[in-house]
LOMI-253347 format. One record per residue (C-alpha): chain; residue in three letters; x, y, z. Coordinates in Angstrom, 1 decimal, decimal comma, padded with zeros to 4 digits, always signed. Each point is the difference from the previous one (the first is absolute). Layout:
! LOMI-253347
rodo cadena=A; residuo=ALA; u=X; v=Y; w=Z
...
END
This chain:
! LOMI-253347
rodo cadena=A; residuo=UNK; u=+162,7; v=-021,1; w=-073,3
rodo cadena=A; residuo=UNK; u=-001,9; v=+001,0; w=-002,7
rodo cadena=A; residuo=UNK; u=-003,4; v=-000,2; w=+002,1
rodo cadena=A; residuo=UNK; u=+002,3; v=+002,6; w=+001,8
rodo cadena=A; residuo=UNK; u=+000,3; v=+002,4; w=-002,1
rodo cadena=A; residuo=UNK; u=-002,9; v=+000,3; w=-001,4
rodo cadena=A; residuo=UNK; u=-002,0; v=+000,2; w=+003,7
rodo cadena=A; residuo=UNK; u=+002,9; v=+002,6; w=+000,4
rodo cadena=A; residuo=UNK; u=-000,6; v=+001,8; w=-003,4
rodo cadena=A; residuo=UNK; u=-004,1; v=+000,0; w=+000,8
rodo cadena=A; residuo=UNK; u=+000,7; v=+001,2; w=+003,4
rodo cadena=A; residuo=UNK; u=+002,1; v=+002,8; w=-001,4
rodo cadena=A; residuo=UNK; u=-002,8; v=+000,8; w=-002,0
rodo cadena=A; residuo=UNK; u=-002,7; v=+000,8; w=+003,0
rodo cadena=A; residuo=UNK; u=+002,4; v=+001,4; w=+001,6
rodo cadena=A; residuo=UNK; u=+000,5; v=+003,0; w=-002,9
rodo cadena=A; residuo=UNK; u=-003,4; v=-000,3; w=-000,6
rodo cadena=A; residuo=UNK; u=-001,6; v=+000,8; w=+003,6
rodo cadena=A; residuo=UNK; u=+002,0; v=+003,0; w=+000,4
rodo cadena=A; residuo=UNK; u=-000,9; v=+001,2; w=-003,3
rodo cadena=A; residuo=UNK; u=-004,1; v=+000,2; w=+000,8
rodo cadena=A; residuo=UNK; u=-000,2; v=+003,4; w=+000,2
rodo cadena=A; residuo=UNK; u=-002,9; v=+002,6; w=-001,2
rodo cadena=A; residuo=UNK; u=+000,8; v=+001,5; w=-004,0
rodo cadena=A; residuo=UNK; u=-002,5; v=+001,9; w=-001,7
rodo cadena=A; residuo=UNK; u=-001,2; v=-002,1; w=-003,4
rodo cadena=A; residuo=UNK; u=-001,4; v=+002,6; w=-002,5
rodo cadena=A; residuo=UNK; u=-002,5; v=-001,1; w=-002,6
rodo cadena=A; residuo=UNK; u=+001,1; v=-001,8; w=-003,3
rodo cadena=A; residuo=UNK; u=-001,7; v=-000,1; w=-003,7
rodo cadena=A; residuo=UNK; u=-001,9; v=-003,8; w=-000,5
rodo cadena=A; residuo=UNK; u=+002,6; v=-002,2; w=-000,9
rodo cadena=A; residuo=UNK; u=-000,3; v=-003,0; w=-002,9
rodo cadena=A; residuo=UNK; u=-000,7; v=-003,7; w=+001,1
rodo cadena=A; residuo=UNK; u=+003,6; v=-001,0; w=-001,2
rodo cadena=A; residuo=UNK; u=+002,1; v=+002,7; w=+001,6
rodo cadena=A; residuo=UNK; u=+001,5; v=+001,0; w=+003,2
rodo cadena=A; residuo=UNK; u=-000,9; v=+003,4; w=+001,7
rodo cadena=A; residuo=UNK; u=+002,0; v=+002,7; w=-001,8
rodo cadena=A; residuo=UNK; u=+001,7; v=+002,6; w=+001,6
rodo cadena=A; residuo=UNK; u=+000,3; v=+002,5; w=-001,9
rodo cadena=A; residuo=UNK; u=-003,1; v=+001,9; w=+000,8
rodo cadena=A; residuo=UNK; u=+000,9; v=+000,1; w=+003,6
rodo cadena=A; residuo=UNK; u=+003,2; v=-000,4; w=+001,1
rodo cadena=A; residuo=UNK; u=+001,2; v=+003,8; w=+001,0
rodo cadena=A; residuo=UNK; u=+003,8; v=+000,7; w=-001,6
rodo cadena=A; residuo=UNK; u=+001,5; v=-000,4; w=+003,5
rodo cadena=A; residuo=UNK; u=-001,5; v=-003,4; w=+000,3
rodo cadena=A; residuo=UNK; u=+000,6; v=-001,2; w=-003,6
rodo cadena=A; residuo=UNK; u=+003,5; v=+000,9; w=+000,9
rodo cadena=A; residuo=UNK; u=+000,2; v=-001,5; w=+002,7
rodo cadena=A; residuo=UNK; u=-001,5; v=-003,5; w=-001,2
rodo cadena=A; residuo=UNK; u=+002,0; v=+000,1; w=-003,3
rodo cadena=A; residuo=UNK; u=+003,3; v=+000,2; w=+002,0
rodo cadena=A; residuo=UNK; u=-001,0; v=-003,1; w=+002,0
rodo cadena=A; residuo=UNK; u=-001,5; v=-001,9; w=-002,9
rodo cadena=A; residuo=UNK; u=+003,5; v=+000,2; w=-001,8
rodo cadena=A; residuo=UNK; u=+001,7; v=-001,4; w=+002,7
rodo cadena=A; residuo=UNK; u=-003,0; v=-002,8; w=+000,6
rodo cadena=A; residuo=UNK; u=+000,4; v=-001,3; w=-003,7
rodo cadena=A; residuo=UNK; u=+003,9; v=-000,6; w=+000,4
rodo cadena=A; residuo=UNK; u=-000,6; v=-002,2; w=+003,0
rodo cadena=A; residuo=UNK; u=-003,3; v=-001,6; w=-001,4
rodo cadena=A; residuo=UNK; u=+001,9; v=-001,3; w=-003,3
rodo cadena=A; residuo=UNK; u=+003,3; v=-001,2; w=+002,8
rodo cadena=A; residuo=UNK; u=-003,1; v=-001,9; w=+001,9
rodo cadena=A; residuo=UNK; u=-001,3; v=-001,5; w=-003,4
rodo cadena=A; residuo=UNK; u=+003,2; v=-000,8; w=-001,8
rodo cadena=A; residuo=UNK; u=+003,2; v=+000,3; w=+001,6
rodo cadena=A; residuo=UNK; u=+001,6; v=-003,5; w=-000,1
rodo cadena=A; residuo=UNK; u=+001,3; v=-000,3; w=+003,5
rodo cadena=A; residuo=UNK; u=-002,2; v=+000,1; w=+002,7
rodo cadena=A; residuo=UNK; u=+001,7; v=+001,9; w=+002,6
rodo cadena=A; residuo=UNK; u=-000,2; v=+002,9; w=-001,8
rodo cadena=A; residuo=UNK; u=-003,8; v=-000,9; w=-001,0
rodo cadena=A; residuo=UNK; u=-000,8; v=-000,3; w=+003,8
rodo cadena=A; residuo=UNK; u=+001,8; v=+003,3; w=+000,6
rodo cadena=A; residuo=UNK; u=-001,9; v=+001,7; w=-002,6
rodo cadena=A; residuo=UNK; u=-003,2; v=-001,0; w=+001,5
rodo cadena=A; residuo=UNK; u=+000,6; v=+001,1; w=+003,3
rodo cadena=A; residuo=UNK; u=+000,8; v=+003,6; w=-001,5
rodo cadena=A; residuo=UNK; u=-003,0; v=-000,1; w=-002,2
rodo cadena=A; residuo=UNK; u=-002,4; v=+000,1; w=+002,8
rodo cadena=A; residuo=UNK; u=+000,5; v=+002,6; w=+002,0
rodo cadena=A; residuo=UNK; u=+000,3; v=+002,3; w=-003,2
rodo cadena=A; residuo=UNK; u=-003,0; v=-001,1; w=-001,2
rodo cadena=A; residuo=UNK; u=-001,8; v=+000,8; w=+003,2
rodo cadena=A; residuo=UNK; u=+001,6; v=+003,5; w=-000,1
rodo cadena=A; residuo=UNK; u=-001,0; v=+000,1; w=-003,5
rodo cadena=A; residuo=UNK; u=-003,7; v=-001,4; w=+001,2
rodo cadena=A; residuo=UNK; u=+000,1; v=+003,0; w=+002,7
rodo cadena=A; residuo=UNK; u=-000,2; v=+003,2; w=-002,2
rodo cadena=A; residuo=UNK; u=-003,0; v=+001,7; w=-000,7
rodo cadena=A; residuo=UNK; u=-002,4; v=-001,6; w=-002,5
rodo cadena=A; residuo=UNK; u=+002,5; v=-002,6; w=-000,5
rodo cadena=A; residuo=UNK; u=-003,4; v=-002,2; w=-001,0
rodo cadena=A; residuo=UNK; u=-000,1; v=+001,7; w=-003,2
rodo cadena=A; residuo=UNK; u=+003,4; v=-000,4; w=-001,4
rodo cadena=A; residuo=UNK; u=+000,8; v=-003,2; w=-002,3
rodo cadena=A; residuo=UNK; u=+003,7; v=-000,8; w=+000,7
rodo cadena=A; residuo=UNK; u=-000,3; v=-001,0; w=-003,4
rodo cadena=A; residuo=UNK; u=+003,8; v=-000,8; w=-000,6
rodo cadena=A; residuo=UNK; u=+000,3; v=-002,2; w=+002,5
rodo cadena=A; residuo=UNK; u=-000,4; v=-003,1; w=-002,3
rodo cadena=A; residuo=UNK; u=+001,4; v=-002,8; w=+002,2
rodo cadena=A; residuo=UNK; u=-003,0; v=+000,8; w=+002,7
rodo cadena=A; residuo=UNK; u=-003,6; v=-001,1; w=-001,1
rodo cadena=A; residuo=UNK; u=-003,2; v=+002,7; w=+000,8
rodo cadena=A; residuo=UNK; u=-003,5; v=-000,9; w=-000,6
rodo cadena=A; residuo=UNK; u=-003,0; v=+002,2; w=+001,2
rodo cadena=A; residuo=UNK; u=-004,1; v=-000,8; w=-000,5
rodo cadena=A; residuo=UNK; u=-001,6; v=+002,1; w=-002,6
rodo cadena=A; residuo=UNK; u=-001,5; v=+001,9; w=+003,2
rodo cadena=A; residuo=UNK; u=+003,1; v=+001,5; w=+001,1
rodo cadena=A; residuo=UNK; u=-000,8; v=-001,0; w=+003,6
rodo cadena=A; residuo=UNK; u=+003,7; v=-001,0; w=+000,8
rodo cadena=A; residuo=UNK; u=+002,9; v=-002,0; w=-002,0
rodo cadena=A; residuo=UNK; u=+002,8; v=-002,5; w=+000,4
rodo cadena=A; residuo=UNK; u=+003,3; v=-000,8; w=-000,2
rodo cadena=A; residuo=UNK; u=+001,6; v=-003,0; w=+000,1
rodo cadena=A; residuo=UNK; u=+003,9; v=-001,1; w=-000,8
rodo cadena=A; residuo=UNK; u=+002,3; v=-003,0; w=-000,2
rodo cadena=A; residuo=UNK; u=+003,0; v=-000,7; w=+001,7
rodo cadena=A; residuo=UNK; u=+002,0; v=-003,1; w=-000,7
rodo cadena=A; residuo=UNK; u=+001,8; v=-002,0; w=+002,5
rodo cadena=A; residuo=UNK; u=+002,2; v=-003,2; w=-000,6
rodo cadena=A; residuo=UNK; u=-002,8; v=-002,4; w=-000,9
rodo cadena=A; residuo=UNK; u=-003,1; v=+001,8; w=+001,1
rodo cadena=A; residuo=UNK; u=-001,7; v=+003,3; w=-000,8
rodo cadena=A; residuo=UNK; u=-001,2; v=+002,5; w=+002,4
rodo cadena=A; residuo=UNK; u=-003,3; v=+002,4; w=-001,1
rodo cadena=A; residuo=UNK; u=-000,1; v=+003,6; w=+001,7
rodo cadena=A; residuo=UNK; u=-003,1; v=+002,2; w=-000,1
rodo cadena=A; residuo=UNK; u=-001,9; v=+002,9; w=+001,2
rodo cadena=A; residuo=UNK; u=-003,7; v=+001,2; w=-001,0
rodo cadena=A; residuo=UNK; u=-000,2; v=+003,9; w=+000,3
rodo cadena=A; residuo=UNK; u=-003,6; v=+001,5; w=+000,6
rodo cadena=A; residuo=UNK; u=-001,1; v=+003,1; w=-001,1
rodo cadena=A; residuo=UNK; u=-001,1; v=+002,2; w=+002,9
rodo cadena=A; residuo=UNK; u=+000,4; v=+002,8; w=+001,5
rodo cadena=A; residuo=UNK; u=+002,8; v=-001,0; w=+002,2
rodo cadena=A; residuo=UNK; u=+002,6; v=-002,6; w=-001,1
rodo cadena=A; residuo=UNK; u=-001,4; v=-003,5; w=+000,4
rodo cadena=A; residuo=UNK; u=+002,5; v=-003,0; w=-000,6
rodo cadena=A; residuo=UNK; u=-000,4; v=-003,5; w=+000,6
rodo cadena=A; residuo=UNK; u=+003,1; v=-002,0; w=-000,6
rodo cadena=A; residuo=UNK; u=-000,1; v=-003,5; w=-001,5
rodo cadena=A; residuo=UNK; u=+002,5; v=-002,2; w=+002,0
rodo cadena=A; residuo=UNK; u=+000,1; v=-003,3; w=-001,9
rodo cadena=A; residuo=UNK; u=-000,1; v=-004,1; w=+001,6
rodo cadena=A; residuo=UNK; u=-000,9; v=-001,5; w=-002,6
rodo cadena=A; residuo=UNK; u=+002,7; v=-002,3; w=+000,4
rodo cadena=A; residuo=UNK; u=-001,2; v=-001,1; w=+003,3
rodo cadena=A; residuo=UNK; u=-003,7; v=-001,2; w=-001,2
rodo cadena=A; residuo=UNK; u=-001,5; v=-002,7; w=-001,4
rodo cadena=A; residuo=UNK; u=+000,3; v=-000,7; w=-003,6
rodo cadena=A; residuo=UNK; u=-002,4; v=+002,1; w=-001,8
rodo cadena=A; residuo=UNK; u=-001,8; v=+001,4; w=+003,3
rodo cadena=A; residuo=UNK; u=-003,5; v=+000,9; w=+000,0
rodo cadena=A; residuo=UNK; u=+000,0; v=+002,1; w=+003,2
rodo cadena=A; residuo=UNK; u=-001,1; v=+003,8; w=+000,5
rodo cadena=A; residuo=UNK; u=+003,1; v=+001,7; w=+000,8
rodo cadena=A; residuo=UNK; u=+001,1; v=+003,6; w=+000,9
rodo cadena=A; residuo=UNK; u=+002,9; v=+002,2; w=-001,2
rodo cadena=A; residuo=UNK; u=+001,6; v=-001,1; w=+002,9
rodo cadena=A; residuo=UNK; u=+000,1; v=-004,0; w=-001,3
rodo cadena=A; residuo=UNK; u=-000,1; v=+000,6; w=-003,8
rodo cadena=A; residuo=UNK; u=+000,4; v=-002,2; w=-002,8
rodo cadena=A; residuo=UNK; u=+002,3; v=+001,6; w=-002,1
rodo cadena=A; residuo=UNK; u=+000,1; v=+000,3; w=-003,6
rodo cadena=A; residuo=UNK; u=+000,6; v=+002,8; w=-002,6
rodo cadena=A; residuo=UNK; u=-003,5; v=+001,4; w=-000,8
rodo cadena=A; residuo=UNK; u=-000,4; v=+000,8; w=-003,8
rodo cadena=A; residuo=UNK; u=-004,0; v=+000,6; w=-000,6
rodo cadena=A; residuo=UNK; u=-003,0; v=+000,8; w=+002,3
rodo cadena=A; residuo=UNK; u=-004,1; v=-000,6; w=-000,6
rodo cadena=A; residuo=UNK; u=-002,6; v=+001,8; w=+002,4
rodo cadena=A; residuo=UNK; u=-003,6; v=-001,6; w=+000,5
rodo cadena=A; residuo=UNK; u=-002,4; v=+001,1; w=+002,7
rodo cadena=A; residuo=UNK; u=-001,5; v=-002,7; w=+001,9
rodo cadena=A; residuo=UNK; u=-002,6; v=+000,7; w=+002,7
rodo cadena=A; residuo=UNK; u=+001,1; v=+003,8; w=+000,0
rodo cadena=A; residuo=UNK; u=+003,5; v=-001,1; w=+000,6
rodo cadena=A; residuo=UNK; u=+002,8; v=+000,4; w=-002,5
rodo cadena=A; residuo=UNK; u=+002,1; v=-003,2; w=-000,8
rodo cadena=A; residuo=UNK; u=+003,3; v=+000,6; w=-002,1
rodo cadena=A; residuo=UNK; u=+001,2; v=-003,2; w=-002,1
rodo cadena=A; residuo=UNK; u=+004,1; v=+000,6; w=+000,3
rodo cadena=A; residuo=UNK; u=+001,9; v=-001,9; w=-002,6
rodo cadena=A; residuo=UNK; u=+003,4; v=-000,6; w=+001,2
rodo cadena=A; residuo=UNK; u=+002,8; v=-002,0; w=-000,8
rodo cadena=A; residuo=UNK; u=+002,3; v=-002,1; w=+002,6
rodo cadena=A; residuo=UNK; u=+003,7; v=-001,4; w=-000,8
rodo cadena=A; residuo=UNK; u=-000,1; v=-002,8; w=+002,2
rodo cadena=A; residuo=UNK; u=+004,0; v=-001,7; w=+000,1
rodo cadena=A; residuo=UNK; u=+001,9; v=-000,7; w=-003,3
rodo cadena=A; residuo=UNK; u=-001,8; v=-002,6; w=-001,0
rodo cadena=A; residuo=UNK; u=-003,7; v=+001,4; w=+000,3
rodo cadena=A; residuo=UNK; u=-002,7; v=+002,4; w=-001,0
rodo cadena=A; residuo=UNK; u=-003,2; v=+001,3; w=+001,0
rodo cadena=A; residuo=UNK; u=-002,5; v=+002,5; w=-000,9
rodo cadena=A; residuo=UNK; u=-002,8; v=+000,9; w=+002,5
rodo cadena=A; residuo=UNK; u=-003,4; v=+001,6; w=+000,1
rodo cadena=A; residuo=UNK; u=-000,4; v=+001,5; w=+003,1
rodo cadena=A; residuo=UNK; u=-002,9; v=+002,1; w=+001,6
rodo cadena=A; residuo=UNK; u=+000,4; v=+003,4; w=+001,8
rodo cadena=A; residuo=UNK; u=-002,7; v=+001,6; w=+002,3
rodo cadena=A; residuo=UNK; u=-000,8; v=+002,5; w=+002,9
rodo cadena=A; residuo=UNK; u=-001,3; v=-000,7; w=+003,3
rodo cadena=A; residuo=UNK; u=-002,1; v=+001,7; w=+002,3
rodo cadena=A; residuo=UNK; u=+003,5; v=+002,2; w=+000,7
rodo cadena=A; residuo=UNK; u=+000,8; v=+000,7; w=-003,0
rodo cadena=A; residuo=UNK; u=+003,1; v=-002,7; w=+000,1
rodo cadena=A; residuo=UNK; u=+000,9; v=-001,8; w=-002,9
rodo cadena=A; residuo=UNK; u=-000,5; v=-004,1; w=-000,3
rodo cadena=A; residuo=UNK; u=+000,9; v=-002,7; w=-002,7
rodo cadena=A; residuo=UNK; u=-002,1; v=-002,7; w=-000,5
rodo cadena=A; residuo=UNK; u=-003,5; v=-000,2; w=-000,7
rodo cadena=A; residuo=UNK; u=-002,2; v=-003,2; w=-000,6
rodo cadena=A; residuo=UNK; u=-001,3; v=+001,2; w=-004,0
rodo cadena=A; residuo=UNK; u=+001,7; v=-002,6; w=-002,2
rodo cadena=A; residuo=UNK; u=-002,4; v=-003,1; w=-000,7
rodo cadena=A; residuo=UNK; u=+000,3; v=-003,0; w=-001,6
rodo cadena=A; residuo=UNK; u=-003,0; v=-002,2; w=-001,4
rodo cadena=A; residuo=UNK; u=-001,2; v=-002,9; w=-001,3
rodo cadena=A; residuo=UNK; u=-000,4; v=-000,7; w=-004,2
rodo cadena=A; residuo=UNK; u=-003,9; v=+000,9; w=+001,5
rodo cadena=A; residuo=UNK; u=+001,1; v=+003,0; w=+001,5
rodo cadena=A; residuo=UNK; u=-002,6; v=-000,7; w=+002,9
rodo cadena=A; residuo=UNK; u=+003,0; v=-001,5; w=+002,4
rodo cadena=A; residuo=UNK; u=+002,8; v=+001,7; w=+001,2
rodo cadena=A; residuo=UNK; u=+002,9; v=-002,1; w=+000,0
rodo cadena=A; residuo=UNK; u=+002,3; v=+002,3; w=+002,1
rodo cadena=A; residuo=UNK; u=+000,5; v=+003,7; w=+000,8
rodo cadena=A; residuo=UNK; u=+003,2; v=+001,7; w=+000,4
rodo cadena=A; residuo=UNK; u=+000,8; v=+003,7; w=+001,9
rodo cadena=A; residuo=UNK; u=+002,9; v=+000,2; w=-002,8
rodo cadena=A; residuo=UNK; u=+001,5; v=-001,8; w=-002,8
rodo cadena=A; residuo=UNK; u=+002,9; v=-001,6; w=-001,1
rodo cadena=A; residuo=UNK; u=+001,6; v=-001,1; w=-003,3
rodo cadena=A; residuo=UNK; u=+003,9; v=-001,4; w=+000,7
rodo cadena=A; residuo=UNK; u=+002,1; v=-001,2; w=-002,7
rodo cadena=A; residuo=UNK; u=+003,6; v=-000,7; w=-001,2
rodo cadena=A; residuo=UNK; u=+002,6; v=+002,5; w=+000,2
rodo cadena=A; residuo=UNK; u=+000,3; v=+000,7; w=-003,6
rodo cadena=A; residuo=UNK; u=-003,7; v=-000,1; w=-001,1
rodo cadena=A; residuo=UNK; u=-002,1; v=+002,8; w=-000,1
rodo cadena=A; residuo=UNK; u=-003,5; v=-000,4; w=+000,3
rodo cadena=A; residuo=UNK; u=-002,7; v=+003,0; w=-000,5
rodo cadena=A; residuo=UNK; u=-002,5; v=+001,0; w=+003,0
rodo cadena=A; residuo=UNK; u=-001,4; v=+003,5; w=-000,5
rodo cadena=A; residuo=UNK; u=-003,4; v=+001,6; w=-001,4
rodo cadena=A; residuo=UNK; u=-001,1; v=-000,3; w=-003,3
rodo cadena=A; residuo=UNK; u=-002,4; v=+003,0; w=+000,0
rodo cadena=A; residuo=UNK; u=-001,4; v=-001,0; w=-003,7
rodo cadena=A; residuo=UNK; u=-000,8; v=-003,3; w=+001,5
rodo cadena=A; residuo=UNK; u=-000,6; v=+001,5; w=+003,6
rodo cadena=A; residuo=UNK; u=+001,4; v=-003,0; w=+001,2
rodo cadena=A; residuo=UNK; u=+003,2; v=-000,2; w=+002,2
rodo cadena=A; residuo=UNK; u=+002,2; v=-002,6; w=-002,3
rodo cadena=A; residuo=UNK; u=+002,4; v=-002,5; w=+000,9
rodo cadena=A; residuo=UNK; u=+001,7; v=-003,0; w=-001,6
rodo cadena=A; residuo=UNK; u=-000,8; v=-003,5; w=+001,1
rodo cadena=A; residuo=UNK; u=+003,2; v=-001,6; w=+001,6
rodo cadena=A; residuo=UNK; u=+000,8; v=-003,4; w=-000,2
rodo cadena=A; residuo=UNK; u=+002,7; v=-002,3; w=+001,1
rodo cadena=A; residuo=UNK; u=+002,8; v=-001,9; w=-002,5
rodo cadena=A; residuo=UNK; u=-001,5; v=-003,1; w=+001,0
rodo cadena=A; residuo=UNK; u=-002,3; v=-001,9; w=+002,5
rodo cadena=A; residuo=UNK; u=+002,6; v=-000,6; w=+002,8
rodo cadena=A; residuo=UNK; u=+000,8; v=+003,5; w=+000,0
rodo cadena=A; residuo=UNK; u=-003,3; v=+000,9; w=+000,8
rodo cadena=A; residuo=UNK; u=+000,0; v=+002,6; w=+003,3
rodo cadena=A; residuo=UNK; u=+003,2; v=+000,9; w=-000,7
rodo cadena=A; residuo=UNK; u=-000,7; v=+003,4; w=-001,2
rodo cadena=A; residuo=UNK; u=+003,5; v=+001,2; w=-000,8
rodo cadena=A; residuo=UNK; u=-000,4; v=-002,3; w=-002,9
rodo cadena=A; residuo=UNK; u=-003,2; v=+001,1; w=-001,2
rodo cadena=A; residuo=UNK; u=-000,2; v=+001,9; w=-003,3
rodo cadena=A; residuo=UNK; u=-002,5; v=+001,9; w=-002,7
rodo cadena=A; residuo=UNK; u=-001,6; v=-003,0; w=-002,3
rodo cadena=A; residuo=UNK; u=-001,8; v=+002,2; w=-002,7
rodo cadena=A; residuo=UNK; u=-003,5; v=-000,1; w=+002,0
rodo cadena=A; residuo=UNK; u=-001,7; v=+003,4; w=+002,1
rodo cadena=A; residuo=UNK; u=-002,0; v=+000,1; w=+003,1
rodo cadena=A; residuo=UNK; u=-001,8; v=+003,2; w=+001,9
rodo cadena=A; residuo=UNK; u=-001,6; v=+001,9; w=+002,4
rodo cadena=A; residuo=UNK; u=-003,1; v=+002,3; w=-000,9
rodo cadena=A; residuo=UNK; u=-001,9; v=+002,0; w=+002,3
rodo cadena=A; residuo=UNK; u=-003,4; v=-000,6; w=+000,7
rodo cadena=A; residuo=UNK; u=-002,4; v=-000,2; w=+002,9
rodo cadena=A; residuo=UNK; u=+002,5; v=+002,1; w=+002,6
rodo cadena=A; residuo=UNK; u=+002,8; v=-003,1; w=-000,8
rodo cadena=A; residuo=UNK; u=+002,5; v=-001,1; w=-002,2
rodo cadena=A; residuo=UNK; u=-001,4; v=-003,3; w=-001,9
rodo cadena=A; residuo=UNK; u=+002,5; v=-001,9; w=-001,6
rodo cadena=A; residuo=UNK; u=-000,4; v=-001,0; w=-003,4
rodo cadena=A; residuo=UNK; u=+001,8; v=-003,2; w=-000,8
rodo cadena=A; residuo=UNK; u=+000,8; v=+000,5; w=-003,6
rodo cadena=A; residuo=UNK; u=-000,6; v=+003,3; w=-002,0
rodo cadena=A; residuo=UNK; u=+001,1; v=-000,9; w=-003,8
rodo cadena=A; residuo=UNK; u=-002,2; v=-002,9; w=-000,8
rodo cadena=A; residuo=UNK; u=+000,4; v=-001,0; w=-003,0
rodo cadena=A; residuo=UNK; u=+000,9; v=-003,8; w=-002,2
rodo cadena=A; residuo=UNK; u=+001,8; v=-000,8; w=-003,4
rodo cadena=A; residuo=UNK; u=-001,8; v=-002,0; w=-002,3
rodo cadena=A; residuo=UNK; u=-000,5; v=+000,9; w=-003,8
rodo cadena=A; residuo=UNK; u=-002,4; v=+002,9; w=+000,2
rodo cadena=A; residuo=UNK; u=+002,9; v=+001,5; w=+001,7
rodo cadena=A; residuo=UNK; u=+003,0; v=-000,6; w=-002,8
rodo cadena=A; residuo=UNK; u=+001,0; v=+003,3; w=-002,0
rodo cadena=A; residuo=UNK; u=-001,4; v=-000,1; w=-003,6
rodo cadena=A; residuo=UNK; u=+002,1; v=-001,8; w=-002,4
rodo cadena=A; residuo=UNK; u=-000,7; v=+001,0; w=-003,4
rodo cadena=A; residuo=UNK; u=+002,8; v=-002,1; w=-002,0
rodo cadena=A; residuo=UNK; u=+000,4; v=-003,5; w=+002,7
rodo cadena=A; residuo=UNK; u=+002,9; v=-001,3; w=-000,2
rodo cadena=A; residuo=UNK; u=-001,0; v=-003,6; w=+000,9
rodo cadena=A; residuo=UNK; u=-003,5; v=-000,6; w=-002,0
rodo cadena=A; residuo=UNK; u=-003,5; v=+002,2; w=+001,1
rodo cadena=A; residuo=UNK; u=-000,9; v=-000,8; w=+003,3
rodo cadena=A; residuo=UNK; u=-003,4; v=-002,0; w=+001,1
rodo cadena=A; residuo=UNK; u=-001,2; v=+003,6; w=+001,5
rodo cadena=A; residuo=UNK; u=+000,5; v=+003,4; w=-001,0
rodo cadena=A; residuo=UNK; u=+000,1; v=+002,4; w=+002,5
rodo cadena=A; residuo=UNK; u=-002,8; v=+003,0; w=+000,2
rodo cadena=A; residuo=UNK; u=+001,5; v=+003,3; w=-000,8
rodo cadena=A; residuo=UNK; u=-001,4; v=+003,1; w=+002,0
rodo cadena=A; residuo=UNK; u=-003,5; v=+001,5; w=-001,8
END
C-alpha cells in the first residue's frame, strides 16, 4: 500500500509537471554567492511577487503538516495538496529566482553556478519514509524534472546510474561541482531515514547527458591500498548507515578541503553487517579530490598519546615524571 502511494504521489507529480512546460521569459539576475539560492528580488515584477507570495504562504502550512503532523492521514493529505501548488507556484514567471525562503520543512540546494536547483522533502509513513523531489532549470522556458523515488525497491546501498524517474531518495543538504573531461559532476550530500530503526547519509553524484537530462550516479569515489598504487574498490555513490539515535557527520570541511565523515563501527564483533547498530567511535575518515576522483583517505587526525603529548604540569601531584614534555618555542 504504501509502494502505492507513493508510485501514485510520483505519478501525480508528472502529471502536474508535463502540463506545466510551457515557454516564460527569464530576465537576467545580479551574480549570486556560492552559499545562496537565486534571489528574487531583482526580478520578480510586483504582479508575480504577488502572485508567488500568496502561494508560498499556503505551501509552508502544508509543508510543516507533511513534516510534523502526528497522524499520517493528514500528512498524506498534505502532500498531495502540496504539489500541485508548488507546480503552480513553479509556473509563474521567473519563478527560478525566488527563494521560498520560509518554507523550512522543504530542503533547497543549488551549485555555486546557478545552472538549476533542488528540492527535496520527507513524508512519513507507518514505518517507512517516502522522499519527493524536483530539480528546476533555469531556462528560458520552464524546465522540470521530477524525482519519483524507489529506493525502497533496490538493492541495499545500490551502485547503479539512475534517472529521475528511478531515484534514490534522500533529503539533499550540500552540493560540490568539479569538472571532469569538460563535464560537470555535482557531489549531492543527502540524507535518507530508512524505517525506525535506521539511518543513512549518502553521497550521491548528479550529471547531464548528451540531452541535457539529469543522472545520479557516477563512478568518482576510489578506494586504495595503504600504497595508494591499488585500488581496492570504486563506488558511483556512498553510504554511511547507522543507529537511529546516532548522528554521525558527512559534509565538507572547506579548511581541510576534505569531505569528512565519522568512522562507524559495530557494538561488537557478531553485530558486524548489521548497520542499524553501527555507531560514531571517536575516529574520522574522507574523501579529497584529486586526479578527476574522490580518493578516500582512511584516517585524517593521526595522531598518538605518549608523554611528549601530556599537558605541562608545573606542581605533579604524584612525584616529577621520567620525561618532561617540550613546550612550544
Amino acid at each position: 500500500m504504501q509502494i502505492k502511494l507513493s508510485v501514485l504521489l510520483s505519478f501525480l507529480f508528472i502529471c502536474i509537471v508535463a502540463g506545466a512546460q510551457t515557454k516564460a521569459p527569464v530576465k537576467p539576475v545580479a551574480k549570486t554567492s556560492a552559499a545562496q539560492m537565486p534571489t528574487a528580488r531583482p526580478v520578480l515584477t510586483a504582479t508575480e511577487l504577488k502572485k508567488i507570495r500568496i502561494l508560498e504562504d499556503s505551501l509552508k502550512v502544508l509543508a510543516e503538516v507533511i513534516v510534523n503532523d502526528s497522524v499520517q492521514e493528514r500528512r498524506k493529505k498534505a502532500c498531495y495538496a502540496f504539489i500541485p501548488m508548488f507546480v503552480r507556484a513553479l509556473k509563474i514567471n521567473n519563478s527560478f529566482y525566488y527563494g521560498f525562503d520560509s518554507i523550512v520543512s522543504i530542503s533547497k540546494v543549488a551549485p555555486p553556478d546557478s545552472t538549476f536547483r533542488i528540492f527535496t522533502w520527507q513524508l512519513q509513513l507507518r514505518n517507512t519514509y517516502r522522499y519527493f523531489g524536483v530539480i528546476q532549470m533555469k531556462s528560458s522556458a520552464l524546465k522540470i524534472f521530477p524525482l519519483v523515488d524507489v529506493g525502497d525497491t533496490m538493492a541495499l546501498h545500490p551502485q547503479d546510474t539512475l534517472t529521475p524517474n528511478n531515484w534514490y531518495g534522500s533529503l539533499y543538504y550540500n552540493i560540490l561541482p568539479h569538472i571532469v573531461n569538460k563535464k560537470t559532476y555535482y557531489t549531492l550530500f543527502g540524507f535518507e531515514r530508512g524505517d525506525a530503526i535506521t539511518k543513512r547519509k549518502v553521497l550521491d553524484v548528479l550529471w547531464f547527458n548528451e540531452k541535457k537530462e539529469p543522472r545520479f550516479g557516477a563512478p568518482l569515489f576510489f578506494k586504495r591500498d595503504s600504497s595508494e598504487t591499488k585500488i581496492l574498490d570504486t563506488f558511483s555513490r556512498f553510504f554511511i548507515e547507522y543507529k537511529w539515535n546516532a548522528s554521525p557527520m558527512l559534509n565538507y570541511d572547506p579548511d581541510l578541503d576534505l569531505i569528512v565523515y565519522d568512522h562507524l563501527a559495530p557494538p561488537s564483533d557478531r553485530a558486524k553487517g548489521t548497520y542499524f547498530t553501527y555507531v560514531p567511535d571517536g575516529t574520522y575518515e574522507g574523501w579529497k579530490w584529486m586526479n578527476n576522483h574522490w580518493q578516500w583517505v582512511e584516517k585524517i587526525f593521526t595522531f598518538a598519546i605518549d608523554e611528549l603529548d601530556n599537558p605541562p604540569i608545573p606542581v605533579p601531584l604524584f612525584g616529577k615524571p621520567a620525561t618532561q614534555p617540550e613546550l612550544p618555542k
